[in-house]
DOLUM-438115 format. One line per 8 residues: for each residue x, y, z of C-alpha. Coordinates in pm, 1 decimal, decimal comma. Example, Ala and Ser with C-alpha at 12.3 -4.5 7.8 and 13.67 -1.06 7.14 Angstrom:
2
1230,0 -450,0 780,0 | 1367,0 -106,0 714,0
***
This chain:
386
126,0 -6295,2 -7339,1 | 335,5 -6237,4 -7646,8 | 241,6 -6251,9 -8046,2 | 585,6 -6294,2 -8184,6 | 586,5 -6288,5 -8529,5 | 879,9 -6436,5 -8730,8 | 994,9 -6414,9 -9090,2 | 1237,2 -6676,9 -9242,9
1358,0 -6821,9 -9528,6 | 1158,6 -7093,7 -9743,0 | 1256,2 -7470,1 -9658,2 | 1477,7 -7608,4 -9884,0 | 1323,2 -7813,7 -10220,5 | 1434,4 -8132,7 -10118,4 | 1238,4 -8129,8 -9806,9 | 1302,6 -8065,7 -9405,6
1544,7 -8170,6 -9265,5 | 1808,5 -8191,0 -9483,2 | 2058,6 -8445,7 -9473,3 | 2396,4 -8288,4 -9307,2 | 2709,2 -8316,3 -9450,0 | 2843,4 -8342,8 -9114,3 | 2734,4 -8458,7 -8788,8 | 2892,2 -8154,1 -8575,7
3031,6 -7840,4 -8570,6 | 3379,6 -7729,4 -8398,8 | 3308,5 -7571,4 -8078,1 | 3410,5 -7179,1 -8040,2 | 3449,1 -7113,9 -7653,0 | 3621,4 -6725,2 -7714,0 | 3727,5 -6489,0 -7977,3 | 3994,6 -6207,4 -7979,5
3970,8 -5815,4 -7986,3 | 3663,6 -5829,6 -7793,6 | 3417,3 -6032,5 -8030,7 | 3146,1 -6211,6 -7796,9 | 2936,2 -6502,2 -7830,2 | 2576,5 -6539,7 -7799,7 | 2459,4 -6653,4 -7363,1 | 2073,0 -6750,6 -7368,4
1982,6 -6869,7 -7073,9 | 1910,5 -7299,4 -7057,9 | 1857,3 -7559,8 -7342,5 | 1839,3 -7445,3 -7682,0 | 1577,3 -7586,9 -7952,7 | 1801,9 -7687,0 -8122,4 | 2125,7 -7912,4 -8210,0 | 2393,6 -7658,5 -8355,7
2448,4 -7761,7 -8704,9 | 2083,3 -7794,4 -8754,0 | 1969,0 -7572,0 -9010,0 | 1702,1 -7335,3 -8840,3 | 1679,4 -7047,0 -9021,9 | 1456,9 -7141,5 -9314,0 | 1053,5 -7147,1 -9183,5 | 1029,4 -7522,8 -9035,7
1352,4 -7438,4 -8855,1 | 1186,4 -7175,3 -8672,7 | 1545,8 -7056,8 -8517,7 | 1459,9 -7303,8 -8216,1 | 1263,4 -7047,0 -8072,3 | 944,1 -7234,0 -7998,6 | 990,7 -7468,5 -7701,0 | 1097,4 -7149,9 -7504,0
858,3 -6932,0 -7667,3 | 527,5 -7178,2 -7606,3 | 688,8 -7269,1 -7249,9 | 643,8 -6927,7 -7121,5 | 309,5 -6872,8 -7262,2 | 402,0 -6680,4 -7581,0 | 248,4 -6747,5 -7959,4 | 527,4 -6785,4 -8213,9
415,7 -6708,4 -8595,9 | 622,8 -6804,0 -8835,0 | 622,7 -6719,5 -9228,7 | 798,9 -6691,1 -9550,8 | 508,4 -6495,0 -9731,5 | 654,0 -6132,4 -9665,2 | 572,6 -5912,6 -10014,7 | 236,4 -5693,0 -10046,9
-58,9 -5560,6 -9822,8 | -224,8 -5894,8 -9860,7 | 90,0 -6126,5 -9724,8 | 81,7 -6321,8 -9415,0 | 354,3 -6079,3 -9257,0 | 124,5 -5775,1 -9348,6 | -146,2 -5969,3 -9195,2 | -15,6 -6088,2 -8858,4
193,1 -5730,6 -8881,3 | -84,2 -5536,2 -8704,7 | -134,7 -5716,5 -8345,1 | 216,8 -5877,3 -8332,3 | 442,4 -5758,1 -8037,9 | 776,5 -5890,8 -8143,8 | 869,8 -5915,5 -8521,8 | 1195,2 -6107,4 -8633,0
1311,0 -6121,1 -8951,7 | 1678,6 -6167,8 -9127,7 | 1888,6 -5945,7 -9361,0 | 1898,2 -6284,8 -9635,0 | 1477,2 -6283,7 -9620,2 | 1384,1 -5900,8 -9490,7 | 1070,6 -5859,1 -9409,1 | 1110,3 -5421,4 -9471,6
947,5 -5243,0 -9214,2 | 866,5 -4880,8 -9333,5 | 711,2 -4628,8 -9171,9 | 320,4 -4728,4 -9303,7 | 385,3 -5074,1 -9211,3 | 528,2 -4948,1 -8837,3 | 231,8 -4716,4 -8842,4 | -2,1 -4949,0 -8847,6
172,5 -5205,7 -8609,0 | 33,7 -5061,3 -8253,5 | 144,0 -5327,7 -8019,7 | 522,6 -5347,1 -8199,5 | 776,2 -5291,5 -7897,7 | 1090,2 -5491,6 -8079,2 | 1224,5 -5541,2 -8403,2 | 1459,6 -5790,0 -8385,8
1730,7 -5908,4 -8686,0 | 1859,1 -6265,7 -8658,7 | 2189,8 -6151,0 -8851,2 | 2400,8 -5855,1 -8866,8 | 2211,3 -5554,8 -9024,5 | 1894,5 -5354,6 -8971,7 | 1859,6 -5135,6 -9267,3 | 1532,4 -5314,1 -9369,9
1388,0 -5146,5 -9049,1 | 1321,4 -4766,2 -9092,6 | 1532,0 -4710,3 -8769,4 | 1389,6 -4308,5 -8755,4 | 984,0 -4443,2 -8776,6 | 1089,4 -4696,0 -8536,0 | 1268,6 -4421,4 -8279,4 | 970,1 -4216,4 -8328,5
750,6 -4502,6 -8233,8 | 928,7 -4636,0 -7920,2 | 1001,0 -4940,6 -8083,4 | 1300,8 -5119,4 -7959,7 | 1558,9 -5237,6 -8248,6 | 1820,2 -5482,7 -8213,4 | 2000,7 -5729,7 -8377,0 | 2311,0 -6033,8 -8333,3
2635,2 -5858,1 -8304,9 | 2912,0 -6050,0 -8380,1 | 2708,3 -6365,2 -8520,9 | 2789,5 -6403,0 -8867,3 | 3094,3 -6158,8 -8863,4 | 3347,2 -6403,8 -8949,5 | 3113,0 -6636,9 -9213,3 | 3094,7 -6340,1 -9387,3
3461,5 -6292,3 -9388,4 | 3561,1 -6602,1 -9508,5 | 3300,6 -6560,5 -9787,3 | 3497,5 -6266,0 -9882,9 | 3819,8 -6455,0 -9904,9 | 3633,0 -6722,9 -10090,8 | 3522,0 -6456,3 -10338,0 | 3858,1 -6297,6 -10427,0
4012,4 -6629,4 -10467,1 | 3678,4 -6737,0 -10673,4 | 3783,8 -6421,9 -10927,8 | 4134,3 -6355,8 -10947,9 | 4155,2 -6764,8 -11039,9 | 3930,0 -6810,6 -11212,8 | 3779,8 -7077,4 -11074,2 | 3425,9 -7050,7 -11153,4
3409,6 -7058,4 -11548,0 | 3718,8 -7343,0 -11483,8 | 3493,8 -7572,5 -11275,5 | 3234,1 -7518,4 -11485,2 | 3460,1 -7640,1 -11817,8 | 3587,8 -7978,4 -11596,2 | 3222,9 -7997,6 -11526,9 | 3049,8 -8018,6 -11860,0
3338,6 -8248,1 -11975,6 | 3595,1 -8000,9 -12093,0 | 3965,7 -7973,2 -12051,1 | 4090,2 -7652,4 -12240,4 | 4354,5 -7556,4 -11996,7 | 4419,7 -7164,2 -12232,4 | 4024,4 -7133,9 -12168,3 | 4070,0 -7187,0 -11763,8
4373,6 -6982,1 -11742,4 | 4357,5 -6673,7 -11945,2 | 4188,3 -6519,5 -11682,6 | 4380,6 -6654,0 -11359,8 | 4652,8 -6471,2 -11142,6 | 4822,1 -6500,6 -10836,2 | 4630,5 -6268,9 -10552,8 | 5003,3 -6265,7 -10415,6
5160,2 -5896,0 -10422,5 | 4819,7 -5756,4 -10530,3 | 4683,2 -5433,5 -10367,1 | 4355,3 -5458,1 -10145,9 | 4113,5 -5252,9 -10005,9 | 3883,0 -5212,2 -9768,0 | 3564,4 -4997,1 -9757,7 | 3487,3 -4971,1 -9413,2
3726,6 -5163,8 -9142,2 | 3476,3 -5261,1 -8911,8 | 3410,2 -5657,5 -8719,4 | 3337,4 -5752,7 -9088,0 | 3606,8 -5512,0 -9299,3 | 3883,7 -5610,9 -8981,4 | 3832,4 -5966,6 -9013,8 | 3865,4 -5965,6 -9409,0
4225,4 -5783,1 -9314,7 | 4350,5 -6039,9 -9103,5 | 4267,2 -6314,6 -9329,7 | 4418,2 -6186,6 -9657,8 | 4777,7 -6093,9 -9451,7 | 4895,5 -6417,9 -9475,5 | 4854,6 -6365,2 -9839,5 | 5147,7 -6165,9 -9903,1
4894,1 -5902,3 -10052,1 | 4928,4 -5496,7 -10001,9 | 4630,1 -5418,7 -9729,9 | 4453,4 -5065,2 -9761,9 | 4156,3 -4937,2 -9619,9 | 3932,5 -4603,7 -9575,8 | 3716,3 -4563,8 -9277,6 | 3539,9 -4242,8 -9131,8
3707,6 -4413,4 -8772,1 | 4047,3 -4512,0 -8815,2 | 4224,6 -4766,2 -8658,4 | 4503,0 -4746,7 -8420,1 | 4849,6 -4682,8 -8517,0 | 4924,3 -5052,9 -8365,4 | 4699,0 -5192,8 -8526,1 | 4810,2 -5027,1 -8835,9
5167,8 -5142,8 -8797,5 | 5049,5 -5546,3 -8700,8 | 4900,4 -5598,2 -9034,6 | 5092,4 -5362,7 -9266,1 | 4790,1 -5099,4 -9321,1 | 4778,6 -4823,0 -9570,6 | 4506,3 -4545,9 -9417,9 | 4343,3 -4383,5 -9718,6
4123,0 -4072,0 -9569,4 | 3856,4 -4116,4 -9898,7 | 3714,9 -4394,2 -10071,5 | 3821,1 -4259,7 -10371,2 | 4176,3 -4247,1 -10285,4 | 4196,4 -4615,7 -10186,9 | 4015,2 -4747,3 -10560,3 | 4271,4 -4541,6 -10758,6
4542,3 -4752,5 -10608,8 | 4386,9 -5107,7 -10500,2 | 4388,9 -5428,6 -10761,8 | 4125,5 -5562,3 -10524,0 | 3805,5 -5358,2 -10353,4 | 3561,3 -5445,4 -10064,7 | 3277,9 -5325,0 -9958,9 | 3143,4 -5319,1 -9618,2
3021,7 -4965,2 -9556,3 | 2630,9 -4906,9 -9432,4 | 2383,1 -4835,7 -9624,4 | 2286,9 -4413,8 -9610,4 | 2127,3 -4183,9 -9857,1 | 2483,9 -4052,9 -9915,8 | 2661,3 -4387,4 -9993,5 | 2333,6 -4556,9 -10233,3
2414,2 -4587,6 -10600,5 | 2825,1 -4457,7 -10480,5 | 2963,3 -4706,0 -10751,1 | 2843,8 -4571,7 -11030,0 | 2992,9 -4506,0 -11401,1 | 3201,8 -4215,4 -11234,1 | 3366,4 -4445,3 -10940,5 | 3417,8 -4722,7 -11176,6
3581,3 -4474,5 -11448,9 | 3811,9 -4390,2 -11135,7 | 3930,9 -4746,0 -11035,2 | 4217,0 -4957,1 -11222,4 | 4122,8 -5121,8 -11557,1 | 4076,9 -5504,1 -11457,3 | 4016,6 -5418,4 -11103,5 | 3809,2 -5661,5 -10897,4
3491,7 -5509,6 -10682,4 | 3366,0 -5735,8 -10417,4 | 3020,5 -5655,5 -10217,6 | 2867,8 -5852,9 -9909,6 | 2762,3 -5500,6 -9791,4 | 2447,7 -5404,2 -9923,3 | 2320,2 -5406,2 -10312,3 | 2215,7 -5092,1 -10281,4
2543,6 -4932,8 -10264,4 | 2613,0 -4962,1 -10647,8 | 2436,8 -4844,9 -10921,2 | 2277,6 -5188,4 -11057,3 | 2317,3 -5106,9 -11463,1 | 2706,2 -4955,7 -11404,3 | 2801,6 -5281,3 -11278,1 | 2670,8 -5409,7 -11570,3
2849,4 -5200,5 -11800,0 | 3214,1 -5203,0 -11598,2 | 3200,6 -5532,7 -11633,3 | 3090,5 -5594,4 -12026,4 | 3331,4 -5280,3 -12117,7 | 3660,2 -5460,1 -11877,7 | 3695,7 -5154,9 -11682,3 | 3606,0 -5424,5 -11394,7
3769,4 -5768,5 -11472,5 | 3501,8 -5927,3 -11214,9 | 3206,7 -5853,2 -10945,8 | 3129,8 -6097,3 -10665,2 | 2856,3 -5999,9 -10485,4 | 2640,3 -6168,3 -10198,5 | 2341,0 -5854,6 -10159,6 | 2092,3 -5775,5 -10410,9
1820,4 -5494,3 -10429,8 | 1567,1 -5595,7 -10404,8 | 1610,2 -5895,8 -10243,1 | 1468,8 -6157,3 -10348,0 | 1660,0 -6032,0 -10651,7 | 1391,3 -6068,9 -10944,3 | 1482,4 -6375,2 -11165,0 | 1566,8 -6094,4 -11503,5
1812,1 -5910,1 -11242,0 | 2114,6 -5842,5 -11465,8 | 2366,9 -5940,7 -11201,3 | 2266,6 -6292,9 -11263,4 | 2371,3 -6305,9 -11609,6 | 2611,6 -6014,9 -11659,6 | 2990,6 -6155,4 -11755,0 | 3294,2 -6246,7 -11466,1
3020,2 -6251,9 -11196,0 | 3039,8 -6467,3 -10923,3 | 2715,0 -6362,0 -10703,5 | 2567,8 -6567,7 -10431,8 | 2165,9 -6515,6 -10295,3 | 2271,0 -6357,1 -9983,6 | 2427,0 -6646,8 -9771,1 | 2746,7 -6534,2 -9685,6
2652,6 -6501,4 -9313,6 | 2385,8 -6798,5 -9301,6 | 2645,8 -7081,3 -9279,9 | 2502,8 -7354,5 -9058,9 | 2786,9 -7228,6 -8821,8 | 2656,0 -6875,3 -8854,7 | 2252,8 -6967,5 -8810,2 | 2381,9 -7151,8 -8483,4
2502,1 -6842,8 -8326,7 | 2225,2 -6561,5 -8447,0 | 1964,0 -6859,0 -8332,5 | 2125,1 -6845,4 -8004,5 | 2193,9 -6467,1 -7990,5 | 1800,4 -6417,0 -8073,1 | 1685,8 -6627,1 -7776,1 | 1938,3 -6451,8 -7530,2
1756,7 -6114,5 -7696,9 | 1435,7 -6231,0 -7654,8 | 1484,8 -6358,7 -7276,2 | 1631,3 -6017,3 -7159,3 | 1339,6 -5853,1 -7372,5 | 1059,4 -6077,1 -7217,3 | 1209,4 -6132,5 -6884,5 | 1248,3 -5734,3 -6792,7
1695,2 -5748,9 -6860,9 | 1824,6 -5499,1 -7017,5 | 1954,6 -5599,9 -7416,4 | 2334,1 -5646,1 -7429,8 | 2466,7 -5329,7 -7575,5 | 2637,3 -5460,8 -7840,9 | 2284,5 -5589,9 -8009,3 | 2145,1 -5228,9 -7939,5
2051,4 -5040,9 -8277,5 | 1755,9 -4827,4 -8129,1 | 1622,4 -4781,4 -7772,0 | 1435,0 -4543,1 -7609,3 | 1389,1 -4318,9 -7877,8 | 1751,6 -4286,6 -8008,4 | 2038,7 -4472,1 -8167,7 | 2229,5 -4722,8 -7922,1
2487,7 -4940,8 -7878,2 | 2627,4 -5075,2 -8154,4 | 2352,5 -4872,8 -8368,8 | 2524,0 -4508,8 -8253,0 | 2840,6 -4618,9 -8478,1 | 2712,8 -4801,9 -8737,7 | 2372,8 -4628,3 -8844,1 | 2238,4 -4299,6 -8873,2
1868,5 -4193,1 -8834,0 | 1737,1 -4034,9 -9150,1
***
């Protein structure tokens, strides 16, 4: 039978399990504009709420896994020729891993895995996977569609919120037993009336829309596909046909555009020099998209009045990485879409994968990135083989 071979998260420092702030979480039975939930087949290994994507969590997969006569290997240790992944790497048949942990596959690590047949993300985003060594190897990608789509959303609203207020540096004054009200609010405004923008109007960019309309903010975006003129009119969209249009107007920027050759490193001193003075960049996207050491200096100089970021690159972000230090930041280690709502869902959208994979069903097209050779499903919109 199977070696599947699974990369996660370390367990938390206080020790598994942790002790849950709440006993349950609400139950989702549907979603509009076409959004679908995970169907595995039978019990799950788990109690949603539980938090399974660190190692000892295991994403629930072993009762089904072991029932059917499969080996399940699970690690943390991911980084250099000598790691456990690297070692298990080379006979595994299934490899899982998550965009908050990746394991990267690149072409010399696909090279030398002969018996690889699926790469499989529990999350939203495969760019850790070299998608054109995996075509070229026959090498089945896929990945949870959907899953983490709104956590990540309401991460972004937390972020804007988080900057335009202020409310970091204020916390941390009522925490260390301050109460300098000038100090809290010399940097706060009202979002209200503001103009914001969206990079890429995707599940992700879409949802972020809906949620800031109530608001009362000005809604842009830019993407290569644009939305329908309905649409458009329902939430009061401004279609900008460049990027750079859109952050010569917006107060407020997102990012949720892929990861290419052509878009790593875009915000860079030029872009920045482009944007309003005081604007506010926000990135759940990927790291890689800005220039690491112009963030930096948008940020010291005021050009940007504050960067909120959830990606890194590398991730794990070193512990030197300037973002971590660098002024008005409000950066999180890549959780955004690993609520214990979120983990519930890509758990269960993994085992449904993993059934239809194992079980001879064909993968739901939606969690298609590469099959047969080519870009599929969702992965014929979203990614590009280079």
């Amino acid at each position: 039978m199977a070696k599947v071979l699974c990369v996660l998260y370390p367990d938390p420092t206080t020790g598994y399990p942790p002790k849950y702030a709440r006993d349950d979480l609400p139950v989702i039975n549907s979603y509009p504009n076409g959004q679908t939930l995970p169907t595995p087949r039978g019990e799950l290994g788990f109690k949603p709420g539980e938090l399974v994507g660190c190692v000892s969590g295991e994403l629930g997969l072993r009762p089904w896994l072991e029932a059917n006569g499969h080996t399940l290997v699970i690690t943390s240790d991911k980084e250099g020729p000598n790691s456990e992944f690297d070692r298990h790497l080379v006979d595994a048949d299934v490899v899982i891993s998550q965009p908050f942990w990746p394991a990267y596959l690149t072409p010399e690590r696909i090279a030398k895995a002969k018996k690889l047949k699926l790469a499989l993300t529990a999350g939203i985003g495969s760019d850790h996977v070299d998608l054109k060594a995996a075509a070229e190897h026959g090498i089945t990608v896929a990945e949870e569609t959907f899953s983490n789509s709104i956590s990540v959303a309401e991460h972004v609203v937390m972020m804007v919120l988080s900057l335009v207020r202020n409310y970091l540096p204020s916390h941390e004054i009522a925490r260390e037993g301050g109460w300098n009200i000038a100090d809290c609010v010399a940097r706060s405004y009202d979002v209200e009336g503001m103009q914001f923008g969206t990079l890429a109007a995707g599940r992700i960019g879409l949802a972020v829309l809906r949620r800031l309309k109530p608001f009362d903010v000005k809604l842009h975006y830019y993407d290569p596909h644009r939305l329908s003129a309905d649409l458009e009119a329902e939430l009061g969209l401004t279609y900008h046909d460049t990027p750079q249009s859109l952050i010569k107007v917006c107060d407020i920027v997102n990012l949720q555009m892929p990861l290419y050759p052509s878009t790593q490193g875009m915000f860079n001193d030029e872009m920045f020099a482009q944007m309003k003075r005081g604007a506010y960049l926000i990135n759940t996207a990927r790291g890689a998209l800005c220039d690491r050491d112009a963030v930096v200096r948008a940020l010291e100089s005021g050009q940007l009045a504050g960067y909120a970021g959830d990606v890194w690159f590398p991730q794990p972000a070193p512990a030197d990485h300037p973002w971590r230090t660098m002024p008005n930041n409000g950066m999180t280690p890549h959780i955004s879409g690993s609520s214990l709502s979120a983990q519930a869902r890509y758990a269960a959208g993994t085992l449904e994968i993993l059934q239809d994979f194992f079980e001879g069903r064909p993968i739901r097209r939606e969690y298609l990135i590469v099959d047969a050779g080519n870009l599929a499903g969702t992965g014929a919109n979203s990614y590009k083989l280079t």
